[in-house]
C-alpha positions as CSV (number, residue, x, y, z in Angstrom):
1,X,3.1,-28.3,-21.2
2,X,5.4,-28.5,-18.1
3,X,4.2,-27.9,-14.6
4,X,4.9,-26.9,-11.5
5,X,3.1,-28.6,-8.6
6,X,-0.4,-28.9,-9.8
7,X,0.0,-25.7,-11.6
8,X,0.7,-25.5,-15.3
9,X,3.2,-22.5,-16.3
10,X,0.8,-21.1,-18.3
11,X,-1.6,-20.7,-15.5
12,X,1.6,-19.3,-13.2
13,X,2.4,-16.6,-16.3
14,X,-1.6,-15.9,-15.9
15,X,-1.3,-15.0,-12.0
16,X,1.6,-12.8,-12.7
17,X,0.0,-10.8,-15.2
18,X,-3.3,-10.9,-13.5
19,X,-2.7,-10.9,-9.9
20,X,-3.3,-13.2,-7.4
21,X,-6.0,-12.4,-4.7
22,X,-7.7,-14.3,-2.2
23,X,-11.3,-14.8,-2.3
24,X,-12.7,-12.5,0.4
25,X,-15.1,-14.1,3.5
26,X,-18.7,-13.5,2.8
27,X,-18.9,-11.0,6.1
28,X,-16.4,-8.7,3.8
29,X,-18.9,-8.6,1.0
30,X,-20.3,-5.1,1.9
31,X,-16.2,-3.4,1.9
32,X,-15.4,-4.6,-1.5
33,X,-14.9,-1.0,-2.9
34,X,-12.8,-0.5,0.0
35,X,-9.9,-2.1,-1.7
36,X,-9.9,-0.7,-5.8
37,X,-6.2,0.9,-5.6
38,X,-4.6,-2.5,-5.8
39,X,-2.6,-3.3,-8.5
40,X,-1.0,-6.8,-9.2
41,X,2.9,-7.5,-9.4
42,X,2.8,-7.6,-13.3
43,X,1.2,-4.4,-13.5
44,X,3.8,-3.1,-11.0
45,X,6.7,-4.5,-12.0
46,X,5.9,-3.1,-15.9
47,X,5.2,-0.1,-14.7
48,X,8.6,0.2,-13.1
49,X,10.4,-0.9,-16.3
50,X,8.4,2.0,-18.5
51,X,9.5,4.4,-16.1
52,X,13.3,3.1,-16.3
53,X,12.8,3.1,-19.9
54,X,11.2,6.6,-20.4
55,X,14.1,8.0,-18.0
56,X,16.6,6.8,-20.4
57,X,14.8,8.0,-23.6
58,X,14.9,11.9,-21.4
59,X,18.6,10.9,-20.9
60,X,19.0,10.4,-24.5
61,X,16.8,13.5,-25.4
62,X,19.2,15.8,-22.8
63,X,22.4,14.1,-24.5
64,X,20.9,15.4,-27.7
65,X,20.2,18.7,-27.3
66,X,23.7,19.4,-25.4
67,X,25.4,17.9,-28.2
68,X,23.3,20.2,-30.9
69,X,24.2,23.2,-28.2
70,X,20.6,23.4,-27.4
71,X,20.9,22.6,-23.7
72,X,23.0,25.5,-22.2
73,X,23.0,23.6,-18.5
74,X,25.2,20.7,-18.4
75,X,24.3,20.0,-14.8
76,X,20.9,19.4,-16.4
77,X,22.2,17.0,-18.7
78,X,24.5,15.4,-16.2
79,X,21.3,15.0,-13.7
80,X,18.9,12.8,-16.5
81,X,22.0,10.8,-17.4
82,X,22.5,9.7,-13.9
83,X,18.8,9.1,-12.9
84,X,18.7,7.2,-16.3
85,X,21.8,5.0,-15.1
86,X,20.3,4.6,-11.2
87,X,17.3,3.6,-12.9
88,X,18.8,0.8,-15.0
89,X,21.0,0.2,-12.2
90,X,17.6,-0.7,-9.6
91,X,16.0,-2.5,-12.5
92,X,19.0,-4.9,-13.1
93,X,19.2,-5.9,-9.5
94,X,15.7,-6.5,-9.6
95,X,15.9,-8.9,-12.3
96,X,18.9,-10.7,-10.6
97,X,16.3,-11.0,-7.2
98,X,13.8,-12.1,-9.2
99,X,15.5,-14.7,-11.2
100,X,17.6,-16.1,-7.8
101,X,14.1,-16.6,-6.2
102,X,12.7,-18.3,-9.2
103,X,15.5,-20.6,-8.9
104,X,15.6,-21.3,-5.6
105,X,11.7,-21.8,-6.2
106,X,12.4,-24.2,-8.9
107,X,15.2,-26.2,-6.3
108,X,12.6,-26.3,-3.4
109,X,11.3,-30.3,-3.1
110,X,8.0,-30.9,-3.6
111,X,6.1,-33.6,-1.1
């Protein structure tokens, strides 16, 4: 299993998915509650690629139903097809972010 600094991938894919948080100072024990909404970059990052992938299923639906002549309002239409494409559009260049940092990540010496 390859590795990364003293951290196998395995464990890296883990913190992704998981989250990454700090352990809190014992005087911070009593506020715990206080911080429940947050979510972790996996969960984030998913949930932005379901939304970009439900948008293009309504696109698909909309191109449907115009081409059946069930949709009277092509502005309608026109409107899911673009927020469909902005939305693949925002996903793709998040990819391309993520991937250049993971290689410049990867380049970065060690020691």
């Amino acid at each position: 299993m390859s590795s990364i600094g003293s951290i196998q991938v395995s464990e890296q894919l883990r913190m992704l998915r998981e989250g990454v948080t700090a352990e809190k100072p014992k005087s911070d024990i009593k506020n715990v509650g206080a911080e429940s909404g947050t979510v972790s970059f996996g969960e984030f990052l998913s949930d932005h690629i379901r939304a970009a992938n439900e948008s293009g299923l309504e696109s698909e639906r909309a191109l449907q139903k115009a081409a059946m002549g069930e949709e009277m309002n092509p502005h309608a239409t026109l409107i899911a097809m673009q927020k469909a494409s902005i939305s693949l559009t925002l996903m793709m260049g998040i990819k391309e972010r993520l991937e250049r940092a993971y290689q410049e990540i990867i380049r970065t010496p060690l020691g």
